[in-house]
MDAnalysis code that builds the backbone (N, CA, C; Angstrom):
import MDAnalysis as mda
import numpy as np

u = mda.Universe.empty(231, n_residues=77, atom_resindex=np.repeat(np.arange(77), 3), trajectory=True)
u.add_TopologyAttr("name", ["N", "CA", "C"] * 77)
u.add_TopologyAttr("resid", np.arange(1, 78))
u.add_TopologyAttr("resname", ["UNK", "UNK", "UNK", "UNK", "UNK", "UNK", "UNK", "UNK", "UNK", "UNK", "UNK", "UNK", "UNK", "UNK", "UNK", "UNK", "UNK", "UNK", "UNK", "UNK", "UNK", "UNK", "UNK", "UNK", "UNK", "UNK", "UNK", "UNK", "UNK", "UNK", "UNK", "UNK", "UNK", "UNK", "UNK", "UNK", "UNK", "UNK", "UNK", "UNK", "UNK", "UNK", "UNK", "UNK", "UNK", "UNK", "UNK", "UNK", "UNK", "UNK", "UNK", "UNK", "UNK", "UNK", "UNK", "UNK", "UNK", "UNK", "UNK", "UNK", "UNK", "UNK", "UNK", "UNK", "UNK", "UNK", "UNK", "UNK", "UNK", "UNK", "UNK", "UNK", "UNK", "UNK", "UNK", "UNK", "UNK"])
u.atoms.positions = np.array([
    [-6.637, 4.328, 47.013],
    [-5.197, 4.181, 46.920],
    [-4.593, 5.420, 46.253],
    [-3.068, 5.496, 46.445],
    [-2.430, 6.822, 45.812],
    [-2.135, 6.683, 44.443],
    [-2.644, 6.930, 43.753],
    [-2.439, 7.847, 42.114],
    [-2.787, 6.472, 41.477],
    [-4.203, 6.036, 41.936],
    [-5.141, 5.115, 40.874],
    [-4.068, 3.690, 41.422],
    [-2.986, 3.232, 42.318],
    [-2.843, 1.833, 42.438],
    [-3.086, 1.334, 42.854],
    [-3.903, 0.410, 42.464],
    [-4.516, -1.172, 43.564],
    [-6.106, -1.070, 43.065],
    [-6.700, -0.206, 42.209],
    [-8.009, -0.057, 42.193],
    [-8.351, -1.073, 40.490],
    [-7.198, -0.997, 39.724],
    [-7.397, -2.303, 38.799],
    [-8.186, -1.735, 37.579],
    [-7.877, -0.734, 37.358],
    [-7.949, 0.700, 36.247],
    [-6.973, 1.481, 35.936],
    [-6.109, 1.156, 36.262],
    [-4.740, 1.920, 35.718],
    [-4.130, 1.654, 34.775],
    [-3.101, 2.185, 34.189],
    [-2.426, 1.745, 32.603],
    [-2.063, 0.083, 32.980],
    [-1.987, -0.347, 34.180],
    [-1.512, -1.790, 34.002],
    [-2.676, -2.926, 33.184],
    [-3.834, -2.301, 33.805],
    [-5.040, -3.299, 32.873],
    [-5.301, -2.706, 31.758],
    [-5.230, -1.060, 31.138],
    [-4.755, -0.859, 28.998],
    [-3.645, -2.092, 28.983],
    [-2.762, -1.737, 29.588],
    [-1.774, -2.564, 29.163],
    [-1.758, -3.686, 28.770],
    [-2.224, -4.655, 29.813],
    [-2.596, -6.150, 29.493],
    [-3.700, -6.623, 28.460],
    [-4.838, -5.850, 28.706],
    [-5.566, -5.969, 27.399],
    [-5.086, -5.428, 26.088],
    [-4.517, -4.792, 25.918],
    [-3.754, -4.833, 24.914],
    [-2.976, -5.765, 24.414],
    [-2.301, -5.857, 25.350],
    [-1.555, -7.209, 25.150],
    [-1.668, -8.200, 24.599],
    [-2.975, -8.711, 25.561],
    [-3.656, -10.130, 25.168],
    [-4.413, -10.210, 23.439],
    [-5.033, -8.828, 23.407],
    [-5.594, -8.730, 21.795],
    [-4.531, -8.526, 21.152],
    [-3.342, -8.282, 20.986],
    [-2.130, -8.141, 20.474],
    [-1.992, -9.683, 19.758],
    [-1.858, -10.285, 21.062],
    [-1.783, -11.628, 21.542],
    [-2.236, -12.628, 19.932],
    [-3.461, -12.512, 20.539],
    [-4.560, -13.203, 20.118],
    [-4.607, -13.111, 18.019],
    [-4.688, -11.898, 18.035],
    [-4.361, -11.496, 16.764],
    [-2.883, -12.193, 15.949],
    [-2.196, -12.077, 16.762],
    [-0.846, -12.866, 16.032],
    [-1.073, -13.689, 15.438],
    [-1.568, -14.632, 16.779],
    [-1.453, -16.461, 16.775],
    [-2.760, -16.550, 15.600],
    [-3.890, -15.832, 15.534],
    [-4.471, -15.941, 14.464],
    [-4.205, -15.990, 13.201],
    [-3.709, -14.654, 12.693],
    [-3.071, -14.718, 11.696],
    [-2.087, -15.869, 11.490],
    [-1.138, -16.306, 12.185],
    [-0.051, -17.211, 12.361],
    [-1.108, -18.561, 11.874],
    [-1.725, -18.899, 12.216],
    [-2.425, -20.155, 11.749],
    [-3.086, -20.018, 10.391],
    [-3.550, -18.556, 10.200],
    [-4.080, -19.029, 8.746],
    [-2.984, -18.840, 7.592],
    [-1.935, -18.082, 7.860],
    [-0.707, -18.389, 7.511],
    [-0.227, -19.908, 6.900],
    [-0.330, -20.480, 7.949],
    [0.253, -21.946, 8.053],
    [-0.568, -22.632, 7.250],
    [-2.024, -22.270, 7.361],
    [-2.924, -22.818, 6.339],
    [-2.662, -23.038, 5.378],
    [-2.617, -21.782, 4.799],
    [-2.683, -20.857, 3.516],
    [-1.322, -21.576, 2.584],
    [-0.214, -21.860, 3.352],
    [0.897, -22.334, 2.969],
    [1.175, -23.918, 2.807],
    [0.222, -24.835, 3.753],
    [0.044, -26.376, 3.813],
    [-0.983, -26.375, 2.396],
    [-1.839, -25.546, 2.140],
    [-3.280, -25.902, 1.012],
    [-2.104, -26.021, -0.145],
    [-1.451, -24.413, -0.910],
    [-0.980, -24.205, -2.028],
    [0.106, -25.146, -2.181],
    [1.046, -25.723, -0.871],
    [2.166, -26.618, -1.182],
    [3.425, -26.095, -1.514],
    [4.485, -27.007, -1.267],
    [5.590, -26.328, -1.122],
    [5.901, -25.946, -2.532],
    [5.470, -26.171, -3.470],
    [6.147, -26.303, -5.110],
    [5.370, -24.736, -5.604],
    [4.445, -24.113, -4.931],
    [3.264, -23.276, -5.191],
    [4.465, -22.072, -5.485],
    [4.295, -21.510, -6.949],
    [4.808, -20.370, -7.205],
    [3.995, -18.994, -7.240],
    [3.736, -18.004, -6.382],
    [3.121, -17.459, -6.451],
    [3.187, -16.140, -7.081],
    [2.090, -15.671, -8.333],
    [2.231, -14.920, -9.790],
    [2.378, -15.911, -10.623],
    [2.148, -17.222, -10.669],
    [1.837, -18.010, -12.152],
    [0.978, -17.884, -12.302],
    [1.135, -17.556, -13.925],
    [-0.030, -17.117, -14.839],
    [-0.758, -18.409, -15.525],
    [-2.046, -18.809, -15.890],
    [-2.518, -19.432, -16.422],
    [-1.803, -20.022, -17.747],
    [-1.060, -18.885, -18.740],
    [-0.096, -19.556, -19.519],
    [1.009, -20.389, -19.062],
    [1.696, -20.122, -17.618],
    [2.757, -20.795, -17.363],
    [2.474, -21.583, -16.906],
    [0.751, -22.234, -16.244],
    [0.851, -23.318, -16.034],
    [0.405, -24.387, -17.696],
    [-0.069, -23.721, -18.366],
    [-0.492, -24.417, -19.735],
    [1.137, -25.063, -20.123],
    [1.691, -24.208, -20.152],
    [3.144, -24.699, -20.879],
    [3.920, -25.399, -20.170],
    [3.800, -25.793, -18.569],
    [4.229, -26.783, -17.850],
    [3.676, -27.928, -18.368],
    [2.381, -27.851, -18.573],
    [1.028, -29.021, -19.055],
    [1.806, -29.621, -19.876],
    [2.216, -28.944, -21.234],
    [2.741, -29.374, -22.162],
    [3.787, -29.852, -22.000],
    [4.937, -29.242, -21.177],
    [6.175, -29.553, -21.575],
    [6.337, -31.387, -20.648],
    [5.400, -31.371, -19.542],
    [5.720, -32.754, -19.269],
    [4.589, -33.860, -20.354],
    [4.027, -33.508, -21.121],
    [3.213, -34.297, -22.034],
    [1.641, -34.345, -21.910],
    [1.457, -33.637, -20.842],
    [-0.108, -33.990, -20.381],
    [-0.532, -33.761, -21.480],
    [-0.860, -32.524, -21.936],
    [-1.359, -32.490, -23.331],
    [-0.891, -32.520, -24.574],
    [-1.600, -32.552, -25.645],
    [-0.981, -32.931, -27.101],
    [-0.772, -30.850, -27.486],
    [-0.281, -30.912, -28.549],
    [0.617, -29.237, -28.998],
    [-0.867, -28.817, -30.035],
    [-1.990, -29.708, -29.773],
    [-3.299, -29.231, -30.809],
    [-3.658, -28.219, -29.838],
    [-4.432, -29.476, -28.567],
    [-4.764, -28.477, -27.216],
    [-3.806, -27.618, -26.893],
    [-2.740, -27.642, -26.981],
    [-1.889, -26.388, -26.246],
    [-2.478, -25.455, -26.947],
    [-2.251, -25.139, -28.256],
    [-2.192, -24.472, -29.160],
    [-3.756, -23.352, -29.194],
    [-4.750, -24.566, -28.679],
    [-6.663, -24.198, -28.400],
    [-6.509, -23.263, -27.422],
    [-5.904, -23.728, -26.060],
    [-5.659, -23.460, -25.012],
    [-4.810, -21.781, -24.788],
    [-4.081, -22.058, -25.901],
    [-3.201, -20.853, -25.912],
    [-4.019, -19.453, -26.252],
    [-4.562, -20.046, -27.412],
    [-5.437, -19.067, -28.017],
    [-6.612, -17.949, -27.332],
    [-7.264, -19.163, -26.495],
    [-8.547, -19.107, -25.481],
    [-7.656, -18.244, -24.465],
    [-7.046, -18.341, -23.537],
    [-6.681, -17.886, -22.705],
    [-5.947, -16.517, -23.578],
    [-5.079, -16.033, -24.055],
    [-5.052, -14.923, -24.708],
    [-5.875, -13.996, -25.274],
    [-6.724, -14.624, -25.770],
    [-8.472, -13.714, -26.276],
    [-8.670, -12.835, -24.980],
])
């Protein structure tokens, strides 16, 4: 054929394979995305520090202000 068309090696099949791994790659990422975001939950602040979750601990009562206080210490060391 004239200038490589119809022989099914021309930029039209780079093209499409490209494409398709283009493709493919998205929707991948796109799902572990979705993962990643259903596991941590909608409330998930992301950069909380181990202190800010200690002092949430506390401030709704889970723990007593002895353990905070253990807790505080330990994690600062």
């Amino acid at each position: 054929m004239m200038w490589g068309y119809g022989d099914g090696y021309g930029w039209g099949w780079g093209m499409w394979m490209a494409h398709t791994f283009l493709w493919w790659i998205l929707l991948i990422l796109g799902i572990v995305v979705l993962v990643r975001w259903i596991i941590a939950g909608p409330g998930h602040a992301r950069g909380e520090t181990a202190l800010d979750v200690l002092k949430k601990r506390y401030a709704r009562g889970e723990i007593g202000k002895e353990e905070f206080e253990q807790k505080k210490r330990d994690i600062e060391s």
